[in-house]
C-alpha positions as CSV (number, residue, x, y, z in Angstrom):
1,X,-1.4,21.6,-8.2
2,X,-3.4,18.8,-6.9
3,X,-3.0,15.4,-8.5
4,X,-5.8,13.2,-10.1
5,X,-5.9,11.0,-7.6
6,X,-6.2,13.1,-4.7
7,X,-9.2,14.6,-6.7
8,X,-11.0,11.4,-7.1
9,X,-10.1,10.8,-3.5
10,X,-12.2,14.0,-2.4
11,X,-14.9,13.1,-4.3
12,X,-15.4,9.8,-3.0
13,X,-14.8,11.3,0.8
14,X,-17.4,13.6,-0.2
15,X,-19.5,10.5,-1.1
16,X,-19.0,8.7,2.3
17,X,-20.2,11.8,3.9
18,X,-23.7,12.2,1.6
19,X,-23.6,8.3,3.0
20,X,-23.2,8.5,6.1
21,X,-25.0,12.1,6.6
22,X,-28.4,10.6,5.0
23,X,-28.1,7.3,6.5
24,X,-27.2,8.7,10.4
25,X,-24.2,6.8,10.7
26,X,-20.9,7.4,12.7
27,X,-17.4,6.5,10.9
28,X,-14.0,6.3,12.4
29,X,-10.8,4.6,10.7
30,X,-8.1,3.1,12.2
31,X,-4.6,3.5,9.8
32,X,-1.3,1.8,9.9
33,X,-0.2,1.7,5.8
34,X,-1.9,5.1,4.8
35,X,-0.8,7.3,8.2
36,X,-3.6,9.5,8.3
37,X,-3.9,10.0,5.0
38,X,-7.8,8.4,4.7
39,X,-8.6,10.4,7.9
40,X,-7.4,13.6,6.3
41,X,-10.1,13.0,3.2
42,X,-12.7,12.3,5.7
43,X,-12.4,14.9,7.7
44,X,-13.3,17.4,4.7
45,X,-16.0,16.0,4.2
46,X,-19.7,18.1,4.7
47,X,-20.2,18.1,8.0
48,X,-17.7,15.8,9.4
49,X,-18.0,17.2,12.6
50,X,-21.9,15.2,12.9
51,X,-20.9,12.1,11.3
52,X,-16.9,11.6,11.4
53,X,-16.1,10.4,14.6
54,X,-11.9,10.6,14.0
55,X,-9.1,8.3,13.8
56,X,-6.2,6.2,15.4
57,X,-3.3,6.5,13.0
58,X,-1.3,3.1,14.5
59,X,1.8,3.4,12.1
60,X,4.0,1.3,15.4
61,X,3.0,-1.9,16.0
62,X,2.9,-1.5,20.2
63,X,0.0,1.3,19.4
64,X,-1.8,-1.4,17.8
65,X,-0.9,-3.4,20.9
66,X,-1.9,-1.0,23.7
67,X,-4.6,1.1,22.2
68,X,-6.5,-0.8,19.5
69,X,-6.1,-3.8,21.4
70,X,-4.5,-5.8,18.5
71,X,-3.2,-9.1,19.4
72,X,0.6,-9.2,19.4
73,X,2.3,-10.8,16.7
74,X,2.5,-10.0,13.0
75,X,0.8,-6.6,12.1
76,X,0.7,-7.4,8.2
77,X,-2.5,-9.3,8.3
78,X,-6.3,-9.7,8.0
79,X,-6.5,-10.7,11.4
80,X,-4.6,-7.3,12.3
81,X,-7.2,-5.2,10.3
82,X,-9.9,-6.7,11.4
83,X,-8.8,-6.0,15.2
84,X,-7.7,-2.6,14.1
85,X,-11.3,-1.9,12.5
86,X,-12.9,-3.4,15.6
87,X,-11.1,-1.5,18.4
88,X,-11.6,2.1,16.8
89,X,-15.4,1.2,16.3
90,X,-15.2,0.7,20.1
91,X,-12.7,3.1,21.3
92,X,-14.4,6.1,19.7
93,X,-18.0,4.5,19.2
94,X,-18.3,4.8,15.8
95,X,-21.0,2.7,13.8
96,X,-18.7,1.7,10.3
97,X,-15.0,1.7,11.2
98,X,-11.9,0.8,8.9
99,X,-8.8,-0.6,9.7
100,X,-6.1,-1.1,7.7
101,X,-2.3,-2.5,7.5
102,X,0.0,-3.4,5.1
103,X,3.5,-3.3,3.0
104,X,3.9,-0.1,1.5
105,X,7.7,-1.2,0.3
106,X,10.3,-0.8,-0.9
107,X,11.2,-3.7,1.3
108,X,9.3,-6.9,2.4
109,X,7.9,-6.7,5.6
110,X,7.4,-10.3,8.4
111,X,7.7,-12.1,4.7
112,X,4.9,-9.9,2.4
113,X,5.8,-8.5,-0.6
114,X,5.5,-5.0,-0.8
115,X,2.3,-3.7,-2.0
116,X,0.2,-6.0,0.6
117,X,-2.9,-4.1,1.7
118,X,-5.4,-6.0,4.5
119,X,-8.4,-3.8,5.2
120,X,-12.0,-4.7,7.2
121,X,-14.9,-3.3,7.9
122,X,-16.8,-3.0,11.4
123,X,-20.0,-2.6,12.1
124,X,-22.3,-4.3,14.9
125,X,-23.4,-6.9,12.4
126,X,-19.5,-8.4,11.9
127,X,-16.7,-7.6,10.7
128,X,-15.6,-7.8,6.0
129,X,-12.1,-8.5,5.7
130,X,-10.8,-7.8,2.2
131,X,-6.8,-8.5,0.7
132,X,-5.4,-6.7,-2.1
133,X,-1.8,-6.6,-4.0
134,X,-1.2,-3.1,-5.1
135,X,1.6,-2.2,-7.6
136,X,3.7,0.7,-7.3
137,X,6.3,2.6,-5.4
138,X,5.3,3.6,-1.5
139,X,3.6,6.5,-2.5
140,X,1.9,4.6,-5.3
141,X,1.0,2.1,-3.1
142,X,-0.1,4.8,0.1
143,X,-2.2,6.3,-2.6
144,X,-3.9,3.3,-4.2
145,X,-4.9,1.8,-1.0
146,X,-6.4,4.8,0.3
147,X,-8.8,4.9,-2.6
148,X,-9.3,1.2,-2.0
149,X,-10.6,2.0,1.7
150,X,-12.6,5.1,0.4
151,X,-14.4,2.7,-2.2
152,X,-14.8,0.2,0.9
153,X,-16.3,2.7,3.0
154,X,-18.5,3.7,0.0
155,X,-19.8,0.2,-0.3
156,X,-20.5,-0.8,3.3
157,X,-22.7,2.5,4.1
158,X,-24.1,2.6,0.5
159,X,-25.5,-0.9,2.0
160,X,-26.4,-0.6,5.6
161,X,-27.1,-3.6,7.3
């Protein structure tokens, strides 16, 4: 039985695709914290196939390194994401990209707390970073801060530039 969240989840994929659809965009995500689990909303979406351009799920830190070309050092912060969101717009030419990294617990990671989420946004203009604590377990937390990006990528193409 699907849970409420995974509901609400689809139905704000299926409003990044009426977004992205009527505005001719291309979206891609890059995902550390939520490990595909963004991508696998988006790609449900009405007709993914014309607007979603895919996904680099970067869970290890060297495949932020070599293929997102992340700077090396910590990987639990905005400057991370914002590289992240950056090199997937690039690597798979995409015109809004996500990226996003963070603490899902149970344990602090390089000195944040669990529940650390740093997402951006991409797009030619620049680059919105945006922090958020989120409570919960790891699941919780997966789960919370995959809405979060959904309702990011809602409010960037909702407002093209």
């Amino acid at each position: 039985m699907p849970r409420e969240d995974e509901s609400t989840d689809e139905e704000r994929a299926d409003r990044v695709a009426e977004l992205a659809t009527s505005y001719g965009l291309r979206v891609a995500v890059a995902e550390s914290l939520t490990a595909g689990r963004i991508s696998s909303f988006l790609g449900r979406g009405a007709a993914a196939s014309e607007w979603y351009r895919g996904a680099v799920v970067a869970y290890d830190a060297e495949v932020k390194f070599e293929v997102l070309g992340v700077t090396r050092g910590p990987v639990v912060t905005a400057l991370c994401a914002r590289q992240m969101a950056d090199g997937v717009r690039t690597l798979l030419g995409a015109d809004v990209a996500l990226g996003i990294t963070g603490v899902g617990g149970p344990d602090p990671q390089e000195g944040c707390p669990p529940g650390t989420v740093h997402l951006a946004l991409s797009t030619e203009a620049g680059t919105r970073p945006l922090h958020a604590r989120l409570p919960g377990d790891p699941g919780e937390v997966v789960a919370a801060a995959t809405s979060l990006a959904l309702d990011e990528l809602v409010r960037e193409l909702a407002n093209p530039a």
